[in-house]
C-alpha positions as CSV (number, residue, x, y, z in Angstrom):
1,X,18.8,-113.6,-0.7
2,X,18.2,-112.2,-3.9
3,X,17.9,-114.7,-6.8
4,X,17.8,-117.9,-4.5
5,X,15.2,-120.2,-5.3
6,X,14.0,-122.4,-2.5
7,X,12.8,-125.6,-3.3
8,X,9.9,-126.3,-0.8
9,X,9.2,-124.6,2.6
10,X,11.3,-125.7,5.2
11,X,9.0,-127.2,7.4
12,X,10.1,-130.6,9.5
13,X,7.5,-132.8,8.1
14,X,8.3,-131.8,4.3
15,X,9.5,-134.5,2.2
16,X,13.4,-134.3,2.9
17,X,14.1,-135.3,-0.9
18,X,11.9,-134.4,-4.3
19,X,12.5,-136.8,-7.0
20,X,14.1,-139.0,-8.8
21,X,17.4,-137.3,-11.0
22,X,19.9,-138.5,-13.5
23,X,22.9,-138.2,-12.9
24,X,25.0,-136.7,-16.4
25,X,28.7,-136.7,-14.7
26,X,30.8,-136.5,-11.7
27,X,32.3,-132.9,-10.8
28,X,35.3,-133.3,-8.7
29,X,35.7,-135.7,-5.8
30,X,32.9,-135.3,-4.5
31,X,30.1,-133.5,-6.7
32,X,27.7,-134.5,-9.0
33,X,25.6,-132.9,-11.8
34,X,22.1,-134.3,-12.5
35,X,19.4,-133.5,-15.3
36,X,16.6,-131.3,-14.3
37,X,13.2,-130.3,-15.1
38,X,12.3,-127.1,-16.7
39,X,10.4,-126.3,-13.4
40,X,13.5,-126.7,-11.6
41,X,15.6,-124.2,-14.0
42,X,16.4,-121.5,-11.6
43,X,18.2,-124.4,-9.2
44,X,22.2,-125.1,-9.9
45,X,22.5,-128.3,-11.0
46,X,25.8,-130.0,-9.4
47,X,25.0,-131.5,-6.1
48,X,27.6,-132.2,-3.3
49,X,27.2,-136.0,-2.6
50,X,25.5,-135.8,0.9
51,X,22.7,-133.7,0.0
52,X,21.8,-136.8,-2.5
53,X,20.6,-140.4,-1.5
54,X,20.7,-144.1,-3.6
55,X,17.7,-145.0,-4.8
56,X,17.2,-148.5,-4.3
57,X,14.0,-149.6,-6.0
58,X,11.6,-151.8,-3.9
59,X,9.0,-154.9,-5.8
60,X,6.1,-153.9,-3.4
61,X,5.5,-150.2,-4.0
62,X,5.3,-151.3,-8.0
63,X,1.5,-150.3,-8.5
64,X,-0.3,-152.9,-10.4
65,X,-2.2,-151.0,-12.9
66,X,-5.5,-152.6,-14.4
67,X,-6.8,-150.4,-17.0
68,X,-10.2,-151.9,-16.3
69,X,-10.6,-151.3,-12.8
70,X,-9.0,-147.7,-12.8
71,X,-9.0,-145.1,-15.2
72,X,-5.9,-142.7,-14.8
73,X,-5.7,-139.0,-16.1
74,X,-3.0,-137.7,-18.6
75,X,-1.0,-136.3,-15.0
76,X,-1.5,-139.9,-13.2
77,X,-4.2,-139.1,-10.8
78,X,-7.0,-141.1,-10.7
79,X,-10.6,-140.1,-9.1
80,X,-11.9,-142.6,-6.5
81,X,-15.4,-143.3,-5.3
82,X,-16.6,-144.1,-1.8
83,X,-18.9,-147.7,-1.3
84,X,-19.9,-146.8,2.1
85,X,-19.3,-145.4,5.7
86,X,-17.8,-147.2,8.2
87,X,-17.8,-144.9,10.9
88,X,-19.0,-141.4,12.2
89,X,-18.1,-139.9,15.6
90,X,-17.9,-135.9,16.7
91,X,-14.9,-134.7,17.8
92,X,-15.5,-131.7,20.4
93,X,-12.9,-129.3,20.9
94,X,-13.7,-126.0,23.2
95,X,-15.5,-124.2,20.7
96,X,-16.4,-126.2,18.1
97,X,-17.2,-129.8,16.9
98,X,-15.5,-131.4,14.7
99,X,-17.5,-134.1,12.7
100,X,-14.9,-137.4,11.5
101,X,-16.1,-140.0,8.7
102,X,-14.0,-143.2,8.1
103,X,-14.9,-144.4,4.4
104,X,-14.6,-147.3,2.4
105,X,-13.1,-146.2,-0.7
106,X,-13.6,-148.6,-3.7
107,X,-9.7,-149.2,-4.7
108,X,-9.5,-150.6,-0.6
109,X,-10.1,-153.8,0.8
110,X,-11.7,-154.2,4.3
């Protein structure tokens, strides 16, 4: 295993697929190479066509960005504030309690 770079833990509830890649040419029947990051250097970079899916983009996860509203940071996170609690209820376990909070977040509608 010496010099393999994994990409993510293999855990079931990981994200099966990372990003989105360009792809720069077809390599053989049935192999692909795409562009990578500089993060991802270490990783080969021709992909056999079933480990890579079709992205097909979708009109309603567009985000409508309103620089008014939201102020976004140079890596695209943005910080959000709470308006008020909805809820509050104790969740007992055997041996402990576990207090849950349900928020209204200002960026979310009721």
């Amino acid at each position: 295993m010496k010099g393999v770079v994994r990409i993510r833990k293999a855990n079931k509830l990981n994200p099966r697929y990372i990003e989105l890649f360009e792809i720069i040419e077809r390599v053989g029947a049935v192999a692909y190479r795409l562009v990578l990051p500089p993060q991802l250097s270490g990783i080969h970079d021709v992909f056999y066509v079933s480990m890579l899916r079709k992205c097909i983009s979708d009109p309603f996860r567009v985000f409508q960005f309103e620089p008014s509203v939201l102020e976004l940071r140079s890596d695209l996170s943005y910080k959000e504030k709470s308006m008020k609690i909805l809820a509050k209820d104790v969740k007992r376990l055997r041996n402990k309690e576990i207090l849950m909070i349900k928020v209204l977040w200002n960026n979310q509608v009721e």
